[in-house]
TILUM-371509 format. One record per residue (C-alpha): residue in three letters; x, y, z; residue number from 0. Coordinates in nm, 3 decimals, always signed. Example, Ala and Ser with C-alpha at 12.3 -4.5 7.8 and 13.67 -1.06 7.14 Angstrom:
ALA | +1.230 | -0.450 | +0.780 | 0
SER | +1.367 | -0.106 | +0.714 | 1
END
This chain:
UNK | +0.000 | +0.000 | +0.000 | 0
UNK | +0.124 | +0.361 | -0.017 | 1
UNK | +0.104 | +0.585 | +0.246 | 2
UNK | -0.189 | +0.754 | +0.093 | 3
UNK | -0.397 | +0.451 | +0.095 | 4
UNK | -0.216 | +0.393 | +0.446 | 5
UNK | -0.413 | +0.670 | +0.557 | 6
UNK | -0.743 | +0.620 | +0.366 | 7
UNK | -0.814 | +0.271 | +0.495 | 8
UNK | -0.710 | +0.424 | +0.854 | 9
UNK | -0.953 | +0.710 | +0.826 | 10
UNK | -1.248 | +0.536 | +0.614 | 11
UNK | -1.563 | +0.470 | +0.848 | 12
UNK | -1.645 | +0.108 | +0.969 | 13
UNK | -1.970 | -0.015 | +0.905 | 14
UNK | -2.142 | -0.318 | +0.988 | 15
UNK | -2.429 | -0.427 | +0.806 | 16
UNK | -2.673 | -0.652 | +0.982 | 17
UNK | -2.921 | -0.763 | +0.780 | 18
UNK | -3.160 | -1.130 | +0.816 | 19
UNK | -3.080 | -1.167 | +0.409 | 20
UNK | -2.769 | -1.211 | +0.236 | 21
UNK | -2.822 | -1.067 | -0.054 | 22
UNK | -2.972 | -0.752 | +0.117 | 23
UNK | -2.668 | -0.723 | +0.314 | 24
UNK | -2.395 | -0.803 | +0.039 | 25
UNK | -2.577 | -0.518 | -0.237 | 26
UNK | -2.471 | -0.250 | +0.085 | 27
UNK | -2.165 | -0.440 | +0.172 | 28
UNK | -2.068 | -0.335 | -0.187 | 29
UNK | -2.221 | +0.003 | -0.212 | 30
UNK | -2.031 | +0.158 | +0.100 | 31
UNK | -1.702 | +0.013 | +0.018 | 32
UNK | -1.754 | +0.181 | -0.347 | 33
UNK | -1.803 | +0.509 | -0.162 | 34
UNK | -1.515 | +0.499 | +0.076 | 35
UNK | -1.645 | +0.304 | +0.366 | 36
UNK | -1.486 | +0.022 | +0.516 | 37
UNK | -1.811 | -0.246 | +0.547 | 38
UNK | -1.919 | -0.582 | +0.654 | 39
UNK | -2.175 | -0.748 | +0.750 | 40
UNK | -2.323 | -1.011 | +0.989 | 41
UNK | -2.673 | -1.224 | +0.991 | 42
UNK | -2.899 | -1.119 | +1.239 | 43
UNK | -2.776 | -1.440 | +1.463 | 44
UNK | -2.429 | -1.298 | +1.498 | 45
UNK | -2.518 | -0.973 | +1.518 | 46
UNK | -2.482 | -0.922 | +1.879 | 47
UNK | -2.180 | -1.140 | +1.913 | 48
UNK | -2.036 | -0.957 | +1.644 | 49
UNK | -2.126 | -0.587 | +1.762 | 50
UNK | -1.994 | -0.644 | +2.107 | 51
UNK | -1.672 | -0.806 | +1.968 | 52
UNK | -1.591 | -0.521 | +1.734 | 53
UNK | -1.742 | -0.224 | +1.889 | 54
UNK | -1.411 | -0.018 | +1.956 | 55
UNK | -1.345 | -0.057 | +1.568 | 56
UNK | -1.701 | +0.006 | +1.399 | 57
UNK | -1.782 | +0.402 | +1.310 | 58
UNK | -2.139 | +0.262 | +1.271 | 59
UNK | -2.367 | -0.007 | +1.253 | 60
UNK | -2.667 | -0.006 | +0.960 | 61
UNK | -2.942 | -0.251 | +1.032 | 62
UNK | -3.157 | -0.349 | +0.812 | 63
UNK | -3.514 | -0.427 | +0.947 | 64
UNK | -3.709 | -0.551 | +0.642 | 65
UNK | -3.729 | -0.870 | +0.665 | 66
UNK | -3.721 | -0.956 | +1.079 | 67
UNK | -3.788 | -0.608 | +1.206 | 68
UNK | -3.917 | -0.718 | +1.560 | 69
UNK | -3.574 | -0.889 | +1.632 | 70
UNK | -3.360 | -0.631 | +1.463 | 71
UNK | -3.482 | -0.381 | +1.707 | 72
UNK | -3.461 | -0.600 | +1.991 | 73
UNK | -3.098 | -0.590 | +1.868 | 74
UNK | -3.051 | -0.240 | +1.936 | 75
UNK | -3.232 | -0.268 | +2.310 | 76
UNK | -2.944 | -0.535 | +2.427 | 77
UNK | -2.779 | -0.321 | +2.699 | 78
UNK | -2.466 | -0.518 | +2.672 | 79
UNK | -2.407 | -0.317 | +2.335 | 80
UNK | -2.174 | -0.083 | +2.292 | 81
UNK | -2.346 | +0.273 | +2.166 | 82
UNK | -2.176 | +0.282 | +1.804 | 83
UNK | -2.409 | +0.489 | +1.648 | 84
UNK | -2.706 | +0.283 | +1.480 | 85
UNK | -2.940 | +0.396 | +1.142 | 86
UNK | -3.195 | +0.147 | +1.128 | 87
UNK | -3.323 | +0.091 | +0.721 | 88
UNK | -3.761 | +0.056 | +0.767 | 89
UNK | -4.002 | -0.055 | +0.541 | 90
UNK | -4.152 | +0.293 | +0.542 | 91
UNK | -4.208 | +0.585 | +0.716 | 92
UNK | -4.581 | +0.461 | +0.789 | 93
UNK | -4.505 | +0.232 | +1.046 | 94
UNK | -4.460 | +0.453 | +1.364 | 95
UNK | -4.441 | +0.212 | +1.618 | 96
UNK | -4.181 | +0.037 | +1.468 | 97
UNK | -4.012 | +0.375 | +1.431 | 98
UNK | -4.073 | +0.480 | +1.787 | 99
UNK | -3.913 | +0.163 | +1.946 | 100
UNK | -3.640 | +0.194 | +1.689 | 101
UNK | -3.569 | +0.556 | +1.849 | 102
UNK | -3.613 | +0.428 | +2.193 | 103
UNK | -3.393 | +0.141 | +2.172 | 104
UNK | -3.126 | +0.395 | +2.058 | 105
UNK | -3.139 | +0.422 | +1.711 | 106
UNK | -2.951 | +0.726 | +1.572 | 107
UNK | -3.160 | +0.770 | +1.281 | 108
UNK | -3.453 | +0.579 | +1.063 | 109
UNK | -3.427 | +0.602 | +0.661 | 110
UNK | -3.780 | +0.446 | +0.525 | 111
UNK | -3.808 | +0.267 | +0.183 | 112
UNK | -3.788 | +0.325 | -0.096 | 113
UNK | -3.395 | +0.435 | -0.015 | 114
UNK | -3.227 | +0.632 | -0.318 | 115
UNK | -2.830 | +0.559 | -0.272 | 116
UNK | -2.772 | +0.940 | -0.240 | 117
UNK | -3.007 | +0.964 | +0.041 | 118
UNK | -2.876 | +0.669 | +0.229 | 119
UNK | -2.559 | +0.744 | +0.218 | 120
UNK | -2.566 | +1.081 | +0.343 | 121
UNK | -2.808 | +1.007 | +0.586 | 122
UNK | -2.517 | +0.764 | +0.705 | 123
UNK | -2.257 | +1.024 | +0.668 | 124
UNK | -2.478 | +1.241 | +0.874 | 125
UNK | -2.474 | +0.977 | +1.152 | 126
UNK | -2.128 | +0.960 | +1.191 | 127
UNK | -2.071 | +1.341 | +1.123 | 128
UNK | -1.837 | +1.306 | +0.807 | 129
END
């Protein structure tokens, strides 16, 4: 590596993708690290295990609630986590209890579907303050 790409991979932001499908989770897996980000991901099983592991390395964690939203959120309630700053992907903007308990379990922000790449990713950027 050269020391400018020394310094990019040192400074890019560390995501973790949690998602309950693969596919889901490898399409953003791909997106951030096009953009700059540093990004993996994790089923919803290893999630926790995974989050508490690397907590002092991740900038952020994305979560992606579409397809087991009840459990995802439970996710973000487990007080054992560390408080990387969470944006939790919704079905929509419609569902407000879902959206409520996403902001009480300590989610730092909510993006609602349909998500437009541009949006999403600055509503990430916003979450880590880049």
């Amino acid at each position: 590596m050269t020391p400018e790409s020394d310094q990019e991979a040192e400074e890019a932001v560390r995501v973790l993708v949690v998602s309950g499908d693969d596919a889901a989770a490898a399409f953003l897996v791909a997106l951030l690290e096009r953009e700059g980000f540093t990004a993996s991901s994790a089923a919803l099983e290893e999630a926790a295990a995974t989050m508490t592991a690397a907590s002092p390395a991740l900038d952020l964690v994305v979560v992606d609630t579409e397809f087991e939203p009840v459990r995802s959120i439970r996710l973000l309630a487990d007080p054992d986590q560390a408080r990387t700053p969470v944006v939790v992907l919704g079905a929509t903007d419609d569902d407000a209890d879902l959206t409520d308990e996403a902001a009480d379990a300590g989610a730092t922000a909510w993006i609602a579907r349909p998500i437009d790449d541009t949006d999403l990713l600055s509503g990430l950027r916003d979450a880590v303050g880049t």
